[in-house]
N, C-alpha and C positions, 0 to 999 in steps of 0.2 A: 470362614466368614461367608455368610450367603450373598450373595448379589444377584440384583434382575432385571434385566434390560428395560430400562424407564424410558427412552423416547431415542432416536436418531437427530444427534444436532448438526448433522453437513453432509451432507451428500453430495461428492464430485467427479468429476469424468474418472480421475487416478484414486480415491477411495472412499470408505464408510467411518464416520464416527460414532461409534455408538455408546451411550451413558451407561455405565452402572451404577447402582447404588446398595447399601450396606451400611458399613461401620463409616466410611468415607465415602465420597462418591467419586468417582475417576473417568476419563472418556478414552476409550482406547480406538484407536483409528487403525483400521484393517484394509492392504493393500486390493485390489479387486481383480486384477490381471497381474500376474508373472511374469514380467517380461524382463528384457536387461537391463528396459530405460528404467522401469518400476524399481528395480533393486537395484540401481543407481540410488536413484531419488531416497530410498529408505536406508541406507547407507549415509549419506549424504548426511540426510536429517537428525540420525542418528549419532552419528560423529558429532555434529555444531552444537546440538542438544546438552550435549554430554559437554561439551567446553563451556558453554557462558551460563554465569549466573549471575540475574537480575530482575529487579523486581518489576519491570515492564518485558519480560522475556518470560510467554510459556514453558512454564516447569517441565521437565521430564522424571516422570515415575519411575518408568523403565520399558525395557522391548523386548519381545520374542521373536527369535527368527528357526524357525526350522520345518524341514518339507518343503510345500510350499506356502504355507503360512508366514505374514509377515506381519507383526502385531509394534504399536507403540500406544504406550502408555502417559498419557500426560495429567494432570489437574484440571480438575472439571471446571467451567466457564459457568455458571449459572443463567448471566445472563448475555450470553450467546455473543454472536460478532455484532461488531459493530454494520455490518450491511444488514442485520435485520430490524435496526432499529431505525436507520435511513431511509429503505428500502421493502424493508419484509416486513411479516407477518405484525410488530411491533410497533410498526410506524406511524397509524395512525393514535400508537396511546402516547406520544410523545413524550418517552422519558427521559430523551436528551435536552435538557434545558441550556440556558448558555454555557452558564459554569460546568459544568458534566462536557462539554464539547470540546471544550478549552483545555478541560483536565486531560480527556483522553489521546488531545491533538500532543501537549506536552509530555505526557506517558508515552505516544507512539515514539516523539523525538527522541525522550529521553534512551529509549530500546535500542533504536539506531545509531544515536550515537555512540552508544557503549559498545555496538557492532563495530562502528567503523575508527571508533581512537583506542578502545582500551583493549576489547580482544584478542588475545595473542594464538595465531596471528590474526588478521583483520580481517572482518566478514561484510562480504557482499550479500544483501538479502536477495535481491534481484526478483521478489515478487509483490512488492509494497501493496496491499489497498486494504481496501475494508472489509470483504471477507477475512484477514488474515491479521484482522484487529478482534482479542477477543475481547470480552468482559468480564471481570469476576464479581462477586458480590456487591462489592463497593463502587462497580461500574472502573474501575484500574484496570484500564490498558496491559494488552498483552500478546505484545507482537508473536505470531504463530506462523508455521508452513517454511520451513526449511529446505524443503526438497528439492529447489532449482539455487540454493545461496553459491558461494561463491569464497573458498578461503582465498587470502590474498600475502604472500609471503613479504615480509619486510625489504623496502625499497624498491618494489613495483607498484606504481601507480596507475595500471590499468591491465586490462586483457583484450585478448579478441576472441571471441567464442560466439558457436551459435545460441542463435536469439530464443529466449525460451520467456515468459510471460505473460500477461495478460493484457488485450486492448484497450486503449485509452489511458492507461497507468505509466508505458516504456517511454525513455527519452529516444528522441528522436537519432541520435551518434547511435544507440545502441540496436536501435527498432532498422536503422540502413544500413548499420555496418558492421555489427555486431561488439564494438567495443563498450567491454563494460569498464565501470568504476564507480568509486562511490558516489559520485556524482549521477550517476543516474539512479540510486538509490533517494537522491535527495530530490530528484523532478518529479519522483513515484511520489516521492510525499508532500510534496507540490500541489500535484492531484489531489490525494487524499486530503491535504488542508482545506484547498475550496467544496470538494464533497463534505466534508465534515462542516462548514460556514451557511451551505447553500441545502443540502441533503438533492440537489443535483446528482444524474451521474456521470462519469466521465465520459459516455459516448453516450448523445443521444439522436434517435430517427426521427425526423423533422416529416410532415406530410411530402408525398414524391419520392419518398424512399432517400431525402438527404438526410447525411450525418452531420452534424456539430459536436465539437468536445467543448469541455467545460470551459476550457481557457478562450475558445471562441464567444460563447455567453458571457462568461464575464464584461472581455475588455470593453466591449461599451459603456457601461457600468462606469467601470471602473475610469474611463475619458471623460464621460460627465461627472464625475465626483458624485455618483447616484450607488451610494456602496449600501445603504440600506435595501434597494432592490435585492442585493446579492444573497442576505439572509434570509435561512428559509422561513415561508411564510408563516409555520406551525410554530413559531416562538412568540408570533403576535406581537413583534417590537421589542422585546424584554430582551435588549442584549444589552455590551456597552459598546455603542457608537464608536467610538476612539478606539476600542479593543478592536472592533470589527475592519476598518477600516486599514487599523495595522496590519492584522492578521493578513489579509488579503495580500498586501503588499509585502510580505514574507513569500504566500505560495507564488507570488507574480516571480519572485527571486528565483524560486528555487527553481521554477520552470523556463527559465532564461530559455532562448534557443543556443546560448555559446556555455557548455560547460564550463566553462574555464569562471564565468560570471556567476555561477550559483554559489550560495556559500556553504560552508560543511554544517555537517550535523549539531557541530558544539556551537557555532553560530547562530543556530535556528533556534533551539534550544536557549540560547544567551536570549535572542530574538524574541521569543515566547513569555518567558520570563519577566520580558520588562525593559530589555534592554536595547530595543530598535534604535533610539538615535545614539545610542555607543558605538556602533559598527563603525565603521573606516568607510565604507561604500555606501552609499544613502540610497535607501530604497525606495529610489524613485520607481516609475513604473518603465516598462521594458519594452521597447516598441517591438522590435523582431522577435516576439516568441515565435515559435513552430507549436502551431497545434496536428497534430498528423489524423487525418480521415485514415481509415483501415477498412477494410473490408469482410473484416468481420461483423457478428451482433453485436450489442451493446457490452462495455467492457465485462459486468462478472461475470467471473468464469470460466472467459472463454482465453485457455491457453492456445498457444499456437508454437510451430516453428517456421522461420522465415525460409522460404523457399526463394531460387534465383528468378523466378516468374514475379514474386511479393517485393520482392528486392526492387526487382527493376521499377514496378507500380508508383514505390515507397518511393524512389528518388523521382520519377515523371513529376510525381504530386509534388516533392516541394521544389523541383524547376516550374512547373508551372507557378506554384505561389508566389514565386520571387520574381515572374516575370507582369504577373499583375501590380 
């Protein structure tokens, strides 16, 4: 079969995806440096690949490892991540109307959740956002990028590991002290709900070189019961009011500042669905979020690891907030 490099759809610090096309069309994502972390990561991604299958979970074709070559094979996205349609090149032709927004938010949950209750064993995605939402034809969600996850053996309910993803997206337990768990899988998506409501980004530069994240913008909003501000402007009013307003108060859940008060995936998902005043816990809104300033750019893309100098930054900042 012949095939020929038809376009580059992501370019990142750790690699190239590049499109083929043929009989099918495929996107194989090509490592960029050799290193131990890199062949960590494609191991990693490899492995978790190869265990879940779902219909909100990017497919794996297949991989090549040899030399130093390190290739993966997945199902081509046609129509690209979901940041390029909030964000990139896409954005101003607005192809995400309400219902496409709603669908993809429920696609994302639905991916997660099958991560975190049915996978054996259970999977930490630990890089949640909108880069690593893809789209395929029918615009269906398709959680992607494995490479920082996190398997989770039966009857541990957390870890402690260094901090590996991306600004504006990390719960704040995991961003100072590096404990993961599923629950900061679910604040990631926290994030991504009001990105996906708002086409906001999660970290944005204010004139003066100040930072705001999402959850800072929102809450006034969301204290004056002003939740129509919250939607993005390029829908021109065309949502549903009462959808909107829920939905909001889902990601306010999920980004709780006490893990312990966010609810899990199948919850969200219940939540998304229809089922917000079923819950047990009424989602009211949450006075103590933590929204975390970083000092990184604006959240895509920019990975990081926490250093004991960031460490220390990361707790100053919320002693200071809680002393205001």
């Amino acid at each position: 079969m012949q095939r020929t490099i038809s376009s580059s759809i992501t370019r990142s610090a750790r690699a190239d995806v590049e499109v083929f096309t043929g009989v099918a069309q495929i996107a194989v994502k090509r490592l960029k440096t050799m290193t131990a972390k890199a062949e960590m990561e494609f191991a990693v991604e490899v492995e978790i690949l190869g265990r879940v299958r779902h219909k909100n979970l990017l497919g794996l074709r297949g991989f090549y490892a040899g030399g130093d070559e390190r290739l993966i094979v997945y199902d081509y996205m046609p129509n690209h991540s979901l940041t390029t349609h909030l964000h990139g090149q896409l954005a101003a032709d607005c192809l995400l109307d309400w219902s496409r927004r709603m669908s993809i938010a429920l696609g994302s949950a639905e991916g997660l959740a099958y991560l975190h209750h049915e996978a054996n064993p259970h999977i930490i995605h630990r890089d949640i956002k909108a880069s690593n939402v893809l789209l395929d034809i029918n615009f269906q969600a398709k959680v992607a990028d494995f490479g920082f996850a996190k398997l989770i053996p039966d009857g541990v309910t957390h870890l402690t590991t260094r901090v590996k993803g991306t600004l504006g997206y990390l719960a704040p337990e995991y961003a100072m002290w590096g404990k993961v768990s599923d629950s900061c899988d679910v604040y990631s998506f926290g994030i991504l709900l009001l990105e996906i409501i708002s086409a906001k980004k999660p970290l944005e530069k204010l004139p003066g070189g100040v930072k705001r994240d999402i959850v800072q913008w929102v809450r006034p909003y969301v204290q004056k019961g002003a939740f129509d501000h919250i939607a993005d402007p390029r829908l021109k009013g065309k949502f549903d009011r009462a959808q909107l307003k829920s939905t909001v108060m889902i990601a306010l859940r999920c980004v709780d500042g006490d893990p312990d008060n966010r609810p899990t995936m199948r919850e969200v998902v219940e939540c998304l669905k229809g089922g917000v005043g079923r819950r047990k816990k009424g989602m009211g809104y949450v006075k103590d979020m933590v929204g975390e300033e970083d000092d990184g750019e604006n959240g895509d893309d920019t990975y990081f690891e926490v250093s004991k100098k960031e460490e220390y930054d990361l707790k100053r900042t919320k002693s200071r907030s809680k002393r205001k």
